[in-house]
N, C-alpha and C positions, 0 to 999 in steps of 0.2 A: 054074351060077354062083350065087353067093348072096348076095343083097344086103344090103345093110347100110343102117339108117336117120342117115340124115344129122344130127351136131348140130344142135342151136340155138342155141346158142352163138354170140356174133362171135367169128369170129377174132382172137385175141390180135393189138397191134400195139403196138411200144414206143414207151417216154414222150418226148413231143417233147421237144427239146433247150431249153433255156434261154438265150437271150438276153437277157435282164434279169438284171443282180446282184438279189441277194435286197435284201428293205428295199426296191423299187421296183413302182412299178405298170406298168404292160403301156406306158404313155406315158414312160416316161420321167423321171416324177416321183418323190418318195423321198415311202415310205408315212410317214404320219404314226407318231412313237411310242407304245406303247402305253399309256407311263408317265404319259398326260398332257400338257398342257401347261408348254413350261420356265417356271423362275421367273424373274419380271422383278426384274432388278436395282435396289435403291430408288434412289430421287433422292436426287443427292447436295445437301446444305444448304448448299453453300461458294459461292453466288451463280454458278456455272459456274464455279468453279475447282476445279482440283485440290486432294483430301482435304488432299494435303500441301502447297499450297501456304502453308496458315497458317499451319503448323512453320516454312515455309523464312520466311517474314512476321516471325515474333515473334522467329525467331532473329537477324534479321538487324536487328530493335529492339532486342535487347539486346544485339550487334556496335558497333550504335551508341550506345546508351549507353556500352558500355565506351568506346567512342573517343571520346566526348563526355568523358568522364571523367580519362581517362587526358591527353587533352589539356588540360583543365584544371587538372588536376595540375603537367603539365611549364611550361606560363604563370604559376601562380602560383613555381612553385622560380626560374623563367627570372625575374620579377619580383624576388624575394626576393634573387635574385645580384648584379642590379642596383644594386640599395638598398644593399647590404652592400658594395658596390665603390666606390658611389658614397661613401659612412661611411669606409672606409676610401684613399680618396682624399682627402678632408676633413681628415681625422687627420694624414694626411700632410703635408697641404701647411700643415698649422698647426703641426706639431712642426720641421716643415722651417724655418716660419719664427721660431720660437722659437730654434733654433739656431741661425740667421742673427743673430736680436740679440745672443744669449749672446757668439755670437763675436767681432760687433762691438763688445761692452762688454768682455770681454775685450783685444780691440788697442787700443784707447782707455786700458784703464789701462795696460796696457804702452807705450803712446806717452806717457803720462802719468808714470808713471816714470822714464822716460831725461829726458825734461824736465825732470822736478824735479832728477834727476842732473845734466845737464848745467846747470842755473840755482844749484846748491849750488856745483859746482864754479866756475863764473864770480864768485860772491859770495865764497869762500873767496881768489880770485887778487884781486879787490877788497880784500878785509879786507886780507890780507898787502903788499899793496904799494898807497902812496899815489895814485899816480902812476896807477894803473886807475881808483881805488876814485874820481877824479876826473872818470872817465870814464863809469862805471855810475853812479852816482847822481847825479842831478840837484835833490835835496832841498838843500834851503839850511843850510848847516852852520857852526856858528859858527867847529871848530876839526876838526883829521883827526882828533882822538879821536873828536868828534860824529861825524864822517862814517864812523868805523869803527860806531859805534855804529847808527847809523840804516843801516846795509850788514846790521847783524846782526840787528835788530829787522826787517829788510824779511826776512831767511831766517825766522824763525822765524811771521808771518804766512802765506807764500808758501806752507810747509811744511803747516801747516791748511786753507790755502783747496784745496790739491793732497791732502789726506789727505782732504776733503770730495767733492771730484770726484772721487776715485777710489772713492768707497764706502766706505775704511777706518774714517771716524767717520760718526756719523749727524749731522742739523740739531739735534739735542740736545746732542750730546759735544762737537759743535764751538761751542755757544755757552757751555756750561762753559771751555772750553780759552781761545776769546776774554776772555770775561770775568778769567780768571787773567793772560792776557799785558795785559790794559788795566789792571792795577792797578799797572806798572813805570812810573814818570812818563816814563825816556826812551823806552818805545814811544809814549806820549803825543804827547813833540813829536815824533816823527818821523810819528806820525799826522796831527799837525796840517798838521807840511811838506809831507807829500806829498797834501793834498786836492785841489790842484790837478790832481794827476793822476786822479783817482776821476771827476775833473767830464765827462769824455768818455767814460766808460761806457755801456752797453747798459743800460737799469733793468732788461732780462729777465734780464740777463745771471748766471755764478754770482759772479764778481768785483764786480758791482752789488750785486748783494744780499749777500753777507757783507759786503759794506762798510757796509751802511745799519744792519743787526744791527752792528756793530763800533761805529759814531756812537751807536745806542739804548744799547748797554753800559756806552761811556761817559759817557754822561749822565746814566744809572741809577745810575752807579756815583757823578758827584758829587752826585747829590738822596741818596743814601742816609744815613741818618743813624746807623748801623752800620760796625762795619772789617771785620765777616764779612761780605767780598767774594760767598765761595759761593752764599750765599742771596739776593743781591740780582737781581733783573729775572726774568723770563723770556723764553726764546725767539720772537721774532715767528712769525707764520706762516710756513713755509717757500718755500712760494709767493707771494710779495707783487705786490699790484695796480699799485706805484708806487713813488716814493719816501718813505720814510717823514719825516716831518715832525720838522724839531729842535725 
């Protein structure tokens, strides 16, 4: 039998098995990397807020601005409607009441009118028949010619003092016009007759007042030491304080 010299060798045995994932130590821990230590993130500047919170900050300043803005916009236009409504309210109620007087001056001379109508035609049934013309006129009349006469001299007065209220002549044309009818002597004495009636008048009144310009005219008229009637006196003021002084 032949022996053989035994290895020295150990015996081969295979590789124990792995229970640890790799990247870990025999405990349980994860090896450190080789690469180092990681980098620390820097500190953020934003006082502990977030990077973006300053965006969301400055955006939301000038959100507000714009609506700060925009609203003052829409206050001053809402102001400005205002104003313009309020102007055009004004306008209104002033053309409204210019037309209210037009109107009312307007029916006045038309009421004015039918008067002098209706007072033409009552003096015309006077002149024509004696027997009225007794009854309309209360001036003292020497004869029925006189009393036709002072019937006709009252129309053509009445007709001036009515063309004067109604606006047709001015306080100028109408002291022209008077002056022409005071140079007829029988408008004269029917002047004279009927001052009694004058003496109960309004002094504001517009029959007060052409009556007291009618007394100046003729008085004017006899100091005058001229026949050219036209140029004699002038107009009183149109508005008079009172009565005027013979």
């Amino acid at each position: 039998m032949e022996w053989t010299q035994p290895s020295l060798r150990a015996p081969s045995s295979p590789p124990p098995a792995r229970s640890e994932p790799l990247g870990t130590l025999g405990d349980g821990k994860r090896r450190p990397s080789l690469a180092g230590p990681h980098p620390v993130a820097p500190h953020p500047t934003t006082g502990g807020r977030s990077p973006d919170s300053g965006v969301d900050m400055a955006t939301q300043k000038l959100w507000l601005g714009e609506l700060r803005s925009t609203a003052g916009v829409r206050l001053t236009l809402a102001v400005g409607c205002l104003v313009l409504l309020a102007a055009q309210q004004r306008k209104y109620t002033q053309l409204r009441a210019e037309m209210d007087r037009a109107e009312r001056a307007e029916w006045r001379r038309a009421m004015m009118a039918e008067q002098q109508e209706l007072q033409l035609y009552l003096l015309r049934k006077a002149i024509e028949d004696p027997d009225l013309a007794a009854v309309y006129s209360i001036a003292e009349a020497e004869s029925p010619t006189q009393r036709r006469q002072f019937l006709f001299a009252n129309a053509l007065y009445t007709n001036a003092l009515l063309a004067y209220r109604a606006g047709v002549v001015t306080w100028e044309e109408l002291h022209g016009h008077l002056r022409w009818i005071c140079t007829n002597p029988v408008f004269r004495l029917y002047w004279h007759a009927t001052r009694h009636q004058r003496a109960s008048l309004k002094d504001a009144s517009d029959e007060a007042r052409v009556g007291r310009m009618t007394d100046i005219i003729i008085r004017d008229l006899d100091e005058a030491d001229s026949d050219e009637y036209w140029v004699v006196g002038e107009p009183p003021p149109e508005v008079s304080e009172g009565p005027a002084s013979a």
